[in-house]
Structures are given as structure tokens and as C-alpha cells.
N, CA, C and O atoms as CSV, one atom per row, in Angstrom:
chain,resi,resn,atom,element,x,y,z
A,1,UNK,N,N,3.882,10.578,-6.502
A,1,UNK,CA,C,4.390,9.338,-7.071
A,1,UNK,C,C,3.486,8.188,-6.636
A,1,UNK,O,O,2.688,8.407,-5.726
A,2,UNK,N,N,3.543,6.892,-7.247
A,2,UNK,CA,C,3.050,5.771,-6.843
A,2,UNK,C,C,3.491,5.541,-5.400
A,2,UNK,O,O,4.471,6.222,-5.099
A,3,UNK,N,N,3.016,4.747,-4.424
A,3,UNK,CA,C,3.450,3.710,-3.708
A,3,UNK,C,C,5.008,3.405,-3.954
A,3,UNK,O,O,5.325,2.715,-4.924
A,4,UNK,N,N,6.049,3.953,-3.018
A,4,UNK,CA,C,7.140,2.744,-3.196
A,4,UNK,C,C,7.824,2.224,-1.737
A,4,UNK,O,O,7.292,2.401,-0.641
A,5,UNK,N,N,8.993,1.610,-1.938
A,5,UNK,CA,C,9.286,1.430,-0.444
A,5,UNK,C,C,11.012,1.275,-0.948
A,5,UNK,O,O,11.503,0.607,-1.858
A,6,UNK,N,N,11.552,2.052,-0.092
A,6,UNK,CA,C,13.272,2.281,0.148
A,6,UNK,C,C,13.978,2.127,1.240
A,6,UNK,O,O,13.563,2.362,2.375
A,7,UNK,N,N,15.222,1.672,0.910
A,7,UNK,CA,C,16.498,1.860,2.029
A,7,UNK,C,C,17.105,2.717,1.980
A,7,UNK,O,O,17.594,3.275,0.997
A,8,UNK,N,N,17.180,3.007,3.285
A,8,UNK,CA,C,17.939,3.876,3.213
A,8,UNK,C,C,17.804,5.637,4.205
A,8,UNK,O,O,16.669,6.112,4.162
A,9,UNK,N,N,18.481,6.178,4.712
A,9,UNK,CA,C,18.548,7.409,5.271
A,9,UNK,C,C,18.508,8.537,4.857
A,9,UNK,O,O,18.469,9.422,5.712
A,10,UNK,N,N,18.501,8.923,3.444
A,10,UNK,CA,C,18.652,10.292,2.976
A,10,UNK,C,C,17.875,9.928,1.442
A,10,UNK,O,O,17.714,8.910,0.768
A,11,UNK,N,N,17.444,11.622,1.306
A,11,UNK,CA,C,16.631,11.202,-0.480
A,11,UNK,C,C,17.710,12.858,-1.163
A,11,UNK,O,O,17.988,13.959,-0.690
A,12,UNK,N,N,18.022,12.054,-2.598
A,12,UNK,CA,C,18.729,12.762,-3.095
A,12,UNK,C,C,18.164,13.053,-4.325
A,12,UNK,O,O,17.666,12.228,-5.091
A,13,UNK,N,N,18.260,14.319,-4.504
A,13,UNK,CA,C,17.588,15.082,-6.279
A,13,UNK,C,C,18.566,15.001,-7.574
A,13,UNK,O,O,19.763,14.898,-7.307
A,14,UNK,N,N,18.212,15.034,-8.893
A,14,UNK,CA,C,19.079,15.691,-9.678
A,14,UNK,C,C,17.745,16.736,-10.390
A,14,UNK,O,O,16.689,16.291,-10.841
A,15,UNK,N,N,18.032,17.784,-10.349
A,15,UNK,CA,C,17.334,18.914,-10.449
A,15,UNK,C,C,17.879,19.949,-10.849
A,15,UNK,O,O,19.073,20.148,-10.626
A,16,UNK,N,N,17.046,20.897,-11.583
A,16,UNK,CA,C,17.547,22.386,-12.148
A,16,UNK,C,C,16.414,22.865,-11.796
A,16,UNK,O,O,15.305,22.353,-11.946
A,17,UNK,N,N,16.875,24.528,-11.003
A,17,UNK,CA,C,15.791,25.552,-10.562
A,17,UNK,C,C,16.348,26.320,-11.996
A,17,UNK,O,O,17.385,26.170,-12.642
A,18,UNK,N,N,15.358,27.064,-12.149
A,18,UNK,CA,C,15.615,28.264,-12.907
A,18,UNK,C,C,15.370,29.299,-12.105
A,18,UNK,O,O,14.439,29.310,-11.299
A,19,UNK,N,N,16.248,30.309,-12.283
A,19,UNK,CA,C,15.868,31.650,-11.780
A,19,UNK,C,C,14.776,32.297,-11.152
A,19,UNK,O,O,13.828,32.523,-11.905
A,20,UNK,N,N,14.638,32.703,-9.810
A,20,UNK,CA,C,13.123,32.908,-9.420
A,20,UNK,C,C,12.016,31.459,-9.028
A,20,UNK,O,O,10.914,31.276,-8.510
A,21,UNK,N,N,13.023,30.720,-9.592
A,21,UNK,CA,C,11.832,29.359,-8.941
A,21,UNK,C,C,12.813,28.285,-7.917
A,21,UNK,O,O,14.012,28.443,-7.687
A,22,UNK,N,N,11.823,27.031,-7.328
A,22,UNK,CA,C,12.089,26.601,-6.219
A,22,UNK,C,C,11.881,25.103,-6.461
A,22,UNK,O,O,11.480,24.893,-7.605
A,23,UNK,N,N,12.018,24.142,-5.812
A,23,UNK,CA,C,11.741,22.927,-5.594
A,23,UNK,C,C,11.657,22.654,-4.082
A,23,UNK,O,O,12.531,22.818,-3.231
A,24,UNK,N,N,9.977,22.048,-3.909
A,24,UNK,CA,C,9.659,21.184,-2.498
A,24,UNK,C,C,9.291,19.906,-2.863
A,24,UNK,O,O,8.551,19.400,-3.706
A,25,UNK,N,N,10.104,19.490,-1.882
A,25,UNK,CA,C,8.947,17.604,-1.623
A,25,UNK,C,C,8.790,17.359,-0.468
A,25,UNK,O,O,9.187,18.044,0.475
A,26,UNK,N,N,8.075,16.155,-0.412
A,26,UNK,CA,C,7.586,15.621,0.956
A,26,UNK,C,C,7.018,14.252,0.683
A,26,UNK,O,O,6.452,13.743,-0.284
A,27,UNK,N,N,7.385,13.825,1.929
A,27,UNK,CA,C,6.956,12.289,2.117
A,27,UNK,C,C,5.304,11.923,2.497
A,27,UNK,O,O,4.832,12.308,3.567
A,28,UNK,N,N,4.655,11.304,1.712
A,28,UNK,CA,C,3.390,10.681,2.462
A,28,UNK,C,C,3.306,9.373,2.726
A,28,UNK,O,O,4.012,8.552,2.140
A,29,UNK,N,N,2.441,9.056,3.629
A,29,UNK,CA,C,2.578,7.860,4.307
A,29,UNK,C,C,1.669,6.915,3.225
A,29,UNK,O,O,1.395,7.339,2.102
A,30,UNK,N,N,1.240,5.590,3.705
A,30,UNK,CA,C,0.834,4.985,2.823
A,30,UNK,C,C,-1.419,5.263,2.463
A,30,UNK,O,O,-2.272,4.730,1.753
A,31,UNK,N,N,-1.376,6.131,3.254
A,31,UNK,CA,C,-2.545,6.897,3.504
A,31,UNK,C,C,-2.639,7.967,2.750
A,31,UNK,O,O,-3.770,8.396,2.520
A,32,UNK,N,N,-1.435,8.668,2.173
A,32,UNK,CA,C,-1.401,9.941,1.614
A,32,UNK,C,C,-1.304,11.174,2.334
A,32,UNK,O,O,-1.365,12.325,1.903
A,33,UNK,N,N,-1.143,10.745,3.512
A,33,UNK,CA,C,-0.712,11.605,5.041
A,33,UNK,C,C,0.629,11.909,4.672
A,33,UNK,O,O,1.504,11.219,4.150
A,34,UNK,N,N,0.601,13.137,5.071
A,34,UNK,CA,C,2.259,13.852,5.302
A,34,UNK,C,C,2.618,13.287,6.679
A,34,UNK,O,O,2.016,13.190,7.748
A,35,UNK,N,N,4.119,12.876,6.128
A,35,UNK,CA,C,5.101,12.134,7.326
A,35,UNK,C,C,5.283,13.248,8.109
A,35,UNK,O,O,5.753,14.201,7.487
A,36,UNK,N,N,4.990,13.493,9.645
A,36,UNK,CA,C,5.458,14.752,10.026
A,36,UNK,C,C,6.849,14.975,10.424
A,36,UNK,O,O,7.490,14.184,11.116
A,37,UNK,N,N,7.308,16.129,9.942
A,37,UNK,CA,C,8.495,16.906,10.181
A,37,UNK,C,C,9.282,17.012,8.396
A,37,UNK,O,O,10.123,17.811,7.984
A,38,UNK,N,N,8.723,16.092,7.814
A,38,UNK,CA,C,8.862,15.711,6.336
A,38,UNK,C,C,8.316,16.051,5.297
A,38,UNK,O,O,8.780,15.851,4.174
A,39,UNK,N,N,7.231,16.624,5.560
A,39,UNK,CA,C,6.184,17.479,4.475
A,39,UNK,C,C,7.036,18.359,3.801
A,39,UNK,O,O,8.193,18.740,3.973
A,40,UNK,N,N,5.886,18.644,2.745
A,40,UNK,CA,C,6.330,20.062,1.711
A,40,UNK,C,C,6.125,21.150,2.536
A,40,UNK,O,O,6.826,22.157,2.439
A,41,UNK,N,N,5.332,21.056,3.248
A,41,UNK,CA,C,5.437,22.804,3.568
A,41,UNK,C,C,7.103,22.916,4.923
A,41,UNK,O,O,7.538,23.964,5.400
A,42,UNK,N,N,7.734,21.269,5.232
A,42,UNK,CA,C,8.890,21.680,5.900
A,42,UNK,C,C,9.826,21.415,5.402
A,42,UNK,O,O,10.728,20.822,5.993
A,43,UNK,N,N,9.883,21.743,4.288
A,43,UNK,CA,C,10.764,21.183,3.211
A,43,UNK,C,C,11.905,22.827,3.004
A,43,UNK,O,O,11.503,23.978,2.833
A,44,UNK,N,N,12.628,22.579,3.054
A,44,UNK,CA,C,14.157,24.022,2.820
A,44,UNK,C,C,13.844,24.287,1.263
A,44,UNK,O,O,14.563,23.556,0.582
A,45,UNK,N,N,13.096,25.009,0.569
A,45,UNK,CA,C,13.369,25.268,-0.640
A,45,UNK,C,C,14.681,24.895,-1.341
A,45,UNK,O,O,15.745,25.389,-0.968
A,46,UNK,N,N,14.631,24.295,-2.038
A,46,UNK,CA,C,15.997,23.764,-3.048
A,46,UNK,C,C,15.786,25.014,-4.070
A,46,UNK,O,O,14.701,25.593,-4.127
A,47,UNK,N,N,16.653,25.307,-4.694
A,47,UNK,CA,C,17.374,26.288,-6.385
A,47,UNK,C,C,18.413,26.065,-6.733
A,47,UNK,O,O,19.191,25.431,-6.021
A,48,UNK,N,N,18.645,26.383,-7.578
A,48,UNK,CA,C,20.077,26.148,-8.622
A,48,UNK,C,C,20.041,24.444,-9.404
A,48,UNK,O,O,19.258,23.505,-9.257
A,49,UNK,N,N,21.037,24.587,-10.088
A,49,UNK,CA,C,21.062,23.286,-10.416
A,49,UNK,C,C,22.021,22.116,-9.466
A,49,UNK,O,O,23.142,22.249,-8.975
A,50,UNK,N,N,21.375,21.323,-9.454
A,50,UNK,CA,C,22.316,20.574,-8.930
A,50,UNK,C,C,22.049,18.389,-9.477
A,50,UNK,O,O,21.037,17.746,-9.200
A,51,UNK,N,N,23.011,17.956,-10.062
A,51,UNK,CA,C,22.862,16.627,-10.200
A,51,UNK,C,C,23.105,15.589,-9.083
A,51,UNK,O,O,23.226,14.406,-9.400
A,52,UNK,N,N,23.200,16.054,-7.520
A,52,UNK,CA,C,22.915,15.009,-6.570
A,52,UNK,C,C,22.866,16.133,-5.278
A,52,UNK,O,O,23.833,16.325,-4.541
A,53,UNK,N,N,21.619,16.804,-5.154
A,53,UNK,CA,C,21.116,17.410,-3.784
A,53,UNK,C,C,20.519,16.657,-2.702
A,53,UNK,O,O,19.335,16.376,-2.892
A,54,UNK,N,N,21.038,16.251,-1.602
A,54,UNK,CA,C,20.139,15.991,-0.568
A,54,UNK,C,C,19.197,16.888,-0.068
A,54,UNK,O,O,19.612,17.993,0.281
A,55,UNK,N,N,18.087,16.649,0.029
A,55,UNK,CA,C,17.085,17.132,0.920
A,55,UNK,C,C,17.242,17.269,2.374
A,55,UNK,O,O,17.416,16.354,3.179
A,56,UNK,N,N,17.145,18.717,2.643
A,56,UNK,CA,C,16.864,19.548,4.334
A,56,UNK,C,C,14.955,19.393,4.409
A,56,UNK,O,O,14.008,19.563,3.641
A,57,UNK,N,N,15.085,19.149,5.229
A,57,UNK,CA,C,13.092,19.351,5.793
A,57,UNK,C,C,14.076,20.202,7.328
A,57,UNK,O,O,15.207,20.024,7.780
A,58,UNK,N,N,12.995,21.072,7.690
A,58,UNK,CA,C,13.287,22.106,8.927
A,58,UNK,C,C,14.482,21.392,9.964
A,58,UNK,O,O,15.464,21.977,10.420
A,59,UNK,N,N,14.147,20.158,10.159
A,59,UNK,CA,C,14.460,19.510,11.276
A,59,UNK,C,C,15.401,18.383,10.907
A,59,UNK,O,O,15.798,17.479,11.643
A,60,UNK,N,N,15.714,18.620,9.514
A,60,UNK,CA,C,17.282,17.676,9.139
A,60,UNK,C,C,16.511,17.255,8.085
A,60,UNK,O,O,15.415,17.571,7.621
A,61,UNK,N,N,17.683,16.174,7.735
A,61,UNK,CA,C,17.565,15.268,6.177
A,61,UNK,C,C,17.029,13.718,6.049
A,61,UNK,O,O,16.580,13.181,5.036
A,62,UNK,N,N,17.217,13.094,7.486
A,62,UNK,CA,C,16.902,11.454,7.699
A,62,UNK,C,C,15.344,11.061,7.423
A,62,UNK,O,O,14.534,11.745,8.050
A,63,UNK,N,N,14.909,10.229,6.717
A,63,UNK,CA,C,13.983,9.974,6.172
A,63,UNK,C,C,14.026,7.763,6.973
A,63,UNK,O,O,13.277,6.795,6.837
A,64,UNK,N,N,15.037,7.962,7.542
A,64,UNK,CA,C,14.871,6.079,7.965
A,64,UNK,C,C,13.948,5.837,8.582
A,64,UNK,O,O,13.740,4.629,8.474
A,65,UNK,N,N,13.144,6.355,9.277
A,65,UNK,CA,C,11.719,6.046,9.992
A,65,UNK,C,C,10.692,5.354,8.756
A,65,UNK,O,O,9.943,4.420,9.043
A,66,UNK,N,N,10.748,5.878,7.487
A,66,UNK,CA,C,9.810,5.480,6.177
A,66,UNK,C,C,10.381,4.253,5.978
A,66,UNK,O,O,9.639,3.285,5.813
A,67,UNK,N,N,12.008,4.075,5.961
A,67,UNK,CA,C,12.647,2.760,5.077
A,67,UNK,C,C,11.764,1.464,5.294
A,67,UNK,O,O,11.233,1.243,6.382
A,68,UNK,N,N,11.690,0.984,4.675
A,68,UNK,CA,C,10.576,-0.515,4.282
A,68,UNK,C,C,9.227,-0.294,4.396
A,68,UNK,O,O,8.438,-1.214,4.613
A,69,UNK,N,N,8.780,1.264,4.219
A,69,UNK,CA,C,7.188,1.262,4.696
A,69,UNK,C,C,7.043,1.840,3.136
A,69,UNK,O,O,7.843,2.213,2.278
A,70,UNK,N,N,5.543,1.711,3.230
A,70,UNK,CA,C,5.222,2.189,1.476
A,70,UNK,C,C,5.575,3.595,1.801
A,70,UNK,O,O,5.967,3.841,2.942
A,71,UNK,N,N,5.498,4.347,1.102
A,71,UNK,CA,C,5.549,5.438,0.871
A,71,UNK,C,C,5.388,6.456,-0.339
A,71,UNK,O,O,5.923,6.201,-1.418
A,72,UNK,N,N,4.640,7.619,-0.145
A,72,UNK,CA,C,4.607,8.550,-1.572
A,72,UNK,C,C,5.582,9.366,-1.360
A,72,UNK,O,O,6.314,9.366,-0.370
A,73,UNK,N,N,5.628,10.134,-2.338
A,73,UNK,CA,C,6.679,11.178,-2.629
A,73,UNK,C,C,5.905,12.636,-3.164
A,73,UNK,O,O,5.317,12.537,-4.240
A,74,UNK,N,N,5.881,13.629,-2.652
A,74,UNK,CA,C,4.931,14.934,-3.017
A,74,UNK,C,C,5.750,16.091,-3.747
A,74,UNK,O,O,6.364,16.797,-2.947
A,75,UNK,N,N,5.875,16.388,-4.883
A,75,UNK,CA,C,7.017,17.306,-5.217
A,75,UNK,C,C,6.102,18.283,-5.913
A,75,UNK,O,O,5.266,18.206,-6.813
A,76,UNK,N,N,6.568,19.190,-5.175
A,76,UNK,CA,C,6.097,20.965,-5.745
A,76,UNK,C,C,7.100,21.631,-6.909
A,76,UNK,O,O,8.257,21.365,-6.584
A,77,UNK,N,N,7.067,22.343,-8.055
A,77,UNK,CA,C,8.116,22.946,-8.499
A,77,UNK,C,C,7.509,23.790,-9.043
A,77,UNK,O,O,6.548,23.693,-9.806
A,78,UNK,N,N,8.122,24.787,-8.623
A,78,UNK,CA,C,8.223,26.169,-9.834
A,78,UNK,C,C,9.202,26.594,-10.174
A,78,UNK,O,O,10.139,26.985,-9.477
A,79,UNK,N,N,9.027,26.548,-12.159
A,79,UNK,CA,C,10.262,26.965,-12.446
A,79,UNK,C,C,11.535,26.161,-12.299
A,79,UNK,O,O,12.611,26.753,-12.212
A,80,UNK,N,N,11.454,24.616,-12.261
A,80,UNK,CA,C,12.217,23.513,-12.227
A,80,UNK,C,C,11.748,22.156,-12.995
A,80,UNK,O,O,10.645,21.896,-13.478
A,81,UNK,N,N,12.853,21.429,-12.958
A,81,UNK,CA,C,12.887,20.574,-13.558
A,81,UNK,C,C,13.363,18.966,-12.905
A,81,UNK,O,O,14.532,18.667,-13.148
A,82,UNK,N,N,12.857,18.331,-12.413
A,82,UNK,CA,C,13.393,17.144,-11.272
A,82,UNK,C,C,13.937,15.790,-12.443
A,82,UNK,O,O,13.138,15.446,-13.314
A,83,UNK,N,N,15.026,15.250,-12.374
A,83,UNK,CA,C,15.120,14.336,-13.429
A,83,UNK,C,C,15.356,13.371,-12.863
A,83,UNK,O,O,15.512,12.278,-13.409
A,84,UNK,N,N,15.422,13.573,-11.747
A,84,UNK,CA,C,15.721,11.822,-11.187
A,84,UNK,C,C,16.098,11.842,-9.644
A,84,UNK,O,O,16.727,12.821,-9.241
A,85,UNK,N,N,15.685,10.614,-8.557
A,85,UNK,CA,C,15.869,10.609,-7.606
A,85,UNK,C,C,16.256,9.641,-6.725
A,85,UNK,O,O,16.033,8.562,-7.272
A,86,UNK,N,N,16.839,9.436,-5.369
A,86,UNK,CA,C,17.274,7.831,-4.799
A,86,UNK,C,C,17.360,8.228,-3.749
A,86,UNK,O,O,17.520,9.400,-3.405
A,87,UNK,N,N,17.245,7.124,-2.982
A,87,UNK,CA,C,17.186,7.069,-1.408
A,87,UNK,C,C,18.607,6.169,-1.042
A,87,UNK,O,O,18.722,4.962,-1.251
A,88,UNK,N,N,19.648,7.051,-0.449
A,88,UNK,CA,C,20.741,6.541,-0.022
A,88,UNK,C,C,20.978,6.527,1.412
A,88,UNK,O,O,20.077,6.931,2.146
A,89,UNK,N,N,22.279,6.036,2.002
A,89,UNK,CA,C,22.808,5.978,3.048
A,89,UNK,C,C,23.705,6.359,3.523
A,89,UNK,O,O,24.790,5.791,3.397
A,90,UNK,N,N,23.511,7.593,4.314
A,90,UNK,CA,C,25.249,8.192,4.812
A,90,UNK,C,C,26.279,7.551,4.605
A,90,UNK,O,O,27.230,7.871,3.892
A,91,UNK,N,N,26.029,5.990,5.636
A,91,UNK,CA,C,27.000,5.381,5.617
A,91,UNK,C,C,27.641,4.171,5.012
A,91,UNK,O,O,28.799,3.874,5.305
């Protein structure tokens, strides 16, 4: 994705896997550096459909360390379809 910058603690999908396929993302910094612990490769494979999935990376879901910093967004898919996305707040 472009450059953006969000509030917020958690990033949520609306997405359809198809059968046999997967969805990864990951955060890059404003360098194009993977945020560590946040990358695609530590990203929990997502499948199935779902119209509001939060994102697991290995080591949880909180993404507030990025909030107000630029940031990219890196999304892998096979065999999916991503239609839309937001950065919310537990609380």
C-alpha cells in the first residue's frame, strides 16, 4: 500500500480465502522495513471467509507502536480476495 498513518491497536480484514489458499500481511515501516514481530512471514495465516478478522502475527495482534507513524501495509494472498481494511481499538 501507499504510505498511511492510523489509530489505533488492532488491524481488521474483510476477506475470503478460497479453499487451499491463505492470506498474510505485514507492516512496513516508513523505509519499507518490516516492523519486527509484525511481518508477513509472522503473520498466523488467515482462511475462510470472514467480513471483520483481526490479525494474529506470532506474538499477538497490537499494532499501537505504528499508530501516528507512516506506515505500509504488505499483503500476500493466495487464493483470496481482501476487500477492505481498518485499524481499530479494543477499547
Amino acid at each position: 500500500t501507499p504510505l498511511l498513518t492510523f489509530t489505533g491497536d488492532s488491524l481488521e480484514l474483510n476477506l475470503n480465502v478460497h479453499r487451499g489458499g491463505s492470506l498474510r500481511i505485514g507492516l512496513l515501516d516508513e523505509r519499507g522495513k518490516p516492523v519486527p514481530g509484525r511481518s508477513v512471514e509472522s503473520c498466523l495465516p488467515i482462511t475462510g471467509d470472514h467480513p471483520s478478522m483481526k490479525v494474529q502475527w506470532q506474538s499477538g495482534h497490537d499494532v499501537s507502536t505504528r499508530a501516528g507513524k507512516p506506515t505500509q501495509l504488505r499483503v500476500e494472498l493466495k487464493d483470496a480476495s481482501l476487500f477492505a481494511f481498518r485499524f481499530s481499538s479494543s477499547q
